[in-house]
C-alpha positions in Angstrom: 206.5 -21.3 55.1 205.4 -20.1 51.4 205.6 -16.9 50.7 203.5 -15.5 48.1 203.8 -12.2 45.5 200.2 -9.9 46.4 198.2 -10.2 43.3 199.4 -13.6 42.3 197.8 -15.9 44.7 194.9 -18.3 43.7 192.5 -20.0 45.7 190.2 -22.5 44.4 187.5 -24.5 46.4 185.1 -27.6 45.8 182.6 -30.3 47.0 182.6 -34.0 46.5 180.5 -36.8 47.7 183.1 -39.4 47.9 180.7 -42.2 48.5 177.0 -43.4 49.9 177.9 -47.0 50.6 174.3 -47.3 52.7 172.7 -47.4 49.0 174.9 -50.5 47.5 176.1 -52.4 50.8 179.9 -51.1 50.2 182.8 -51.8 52.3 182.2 -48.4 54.5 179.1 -48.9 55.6 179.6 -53.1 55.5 183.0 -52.7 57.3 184.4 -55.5 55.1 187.7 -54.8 52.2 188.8 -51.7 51.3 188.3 -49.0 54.1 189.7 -45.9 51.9 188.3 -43.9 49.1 190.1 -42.2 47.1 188.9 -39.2 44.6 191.6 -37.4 42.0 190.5 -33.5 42.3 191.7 -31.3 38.9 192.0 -27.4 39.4 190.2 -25.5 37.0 193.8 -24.0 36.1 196.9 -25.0 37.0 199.2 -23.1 40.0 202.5 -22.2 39.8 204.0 -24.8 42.5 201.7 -27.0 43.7 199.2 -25.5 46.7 198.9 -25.4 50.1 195.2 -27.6 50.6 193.0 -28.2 53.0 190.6 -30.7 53.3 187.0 -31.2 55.7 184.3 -33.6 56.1 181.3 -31.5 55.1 178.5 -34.3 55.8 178.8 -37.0 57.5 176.4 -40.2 58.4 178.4 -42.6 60.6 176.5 -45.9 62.2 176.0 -44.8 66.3 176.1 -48.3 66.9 180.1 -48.3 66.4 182.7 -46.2 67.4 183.3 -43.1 64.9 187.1 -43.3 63.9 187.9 -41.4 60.1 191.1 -39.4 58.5 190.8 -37.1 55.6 193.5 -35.8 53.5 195.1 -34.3 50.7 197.1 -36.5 49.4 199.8 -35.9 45.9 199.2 -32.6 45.4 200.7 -31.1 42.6 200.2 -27.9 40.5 197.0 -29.5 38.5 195.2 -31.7 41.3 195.6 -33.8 44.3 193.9 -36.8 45.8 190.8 -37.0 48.5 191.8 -39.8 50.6 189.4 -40.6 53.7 189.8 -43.5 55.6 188.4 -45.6 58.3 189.2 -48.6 60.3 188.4 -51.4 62.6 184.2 -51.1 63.5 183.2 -48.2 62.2 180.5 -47.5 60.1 180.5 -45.5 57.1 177.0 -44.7 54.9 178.2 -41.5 53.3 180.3 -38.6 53.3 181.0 -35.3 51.4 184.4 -33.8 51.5 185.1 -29.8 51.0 188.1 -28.7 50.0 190.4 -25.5 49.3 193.6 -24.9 47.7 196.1 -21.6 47.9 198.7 -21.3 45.9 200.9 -19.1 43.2 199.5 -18.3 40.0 200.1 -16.3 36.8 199.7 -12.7 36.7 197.9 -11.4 33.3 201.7 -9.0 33.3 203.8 -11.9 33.4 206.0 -12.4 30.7 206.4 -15.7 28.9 209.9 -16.3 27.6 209.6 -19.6 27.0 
């Protein structure tokens, strides 16, 4: 479990398409080579340790002709950024997808002191 100070906690959201492989004939949608995409995400300012992050498929357009299998994750995270990973497999079909995500985490407090 983290624990975390009142006053000093940071949360920090985005949105990212991660692909539209309908438009080009990628490998999602084509279901040939690489099934993953990968995004680095940067925070606007950096945490203390990294954060706790969640990730969620915000749109979605998936061929109904094959079954719908997918993963999405946080993946690296670290005080500055992490990575977007979604994956799919075997049949499915992938035109496009947009990925929302939210990190909590430690930050500086304006009092803090600086020693260093």
């Amino acid at each position: 479990m983290k624990r975390i100070t009142a006053g000093r906690v940071g949360i920090v959201q985005g949105s990212r398409v991660l692909f539209s492989d309908f438009v080009n004939g990628g490998p999602m949608w084509t279901g040939e080579g690489a099934r993953e995409s990968r995004s680095t995400v940067s925070f606007s300012e950096p945490f203390l340790a990294p954060p706790a992050v969640t990730t969620t498929i915000s749109l979605w357009d998936f061929d109904n002709g094959t079954n719908l299998r997918a993963e999405i994750t946080p993946e690296r995270v670290t005080e500055t950024g992490f990575d977007l990973v979604f994956r799919t497999w075997a049949d499915t079909r992938v035109a496009r997808i947009r990925a929302d995500w939210t990190a909590i985490g430690p930050v500086r407090d304006e009092d803090d002191w600086d020693l260093g």
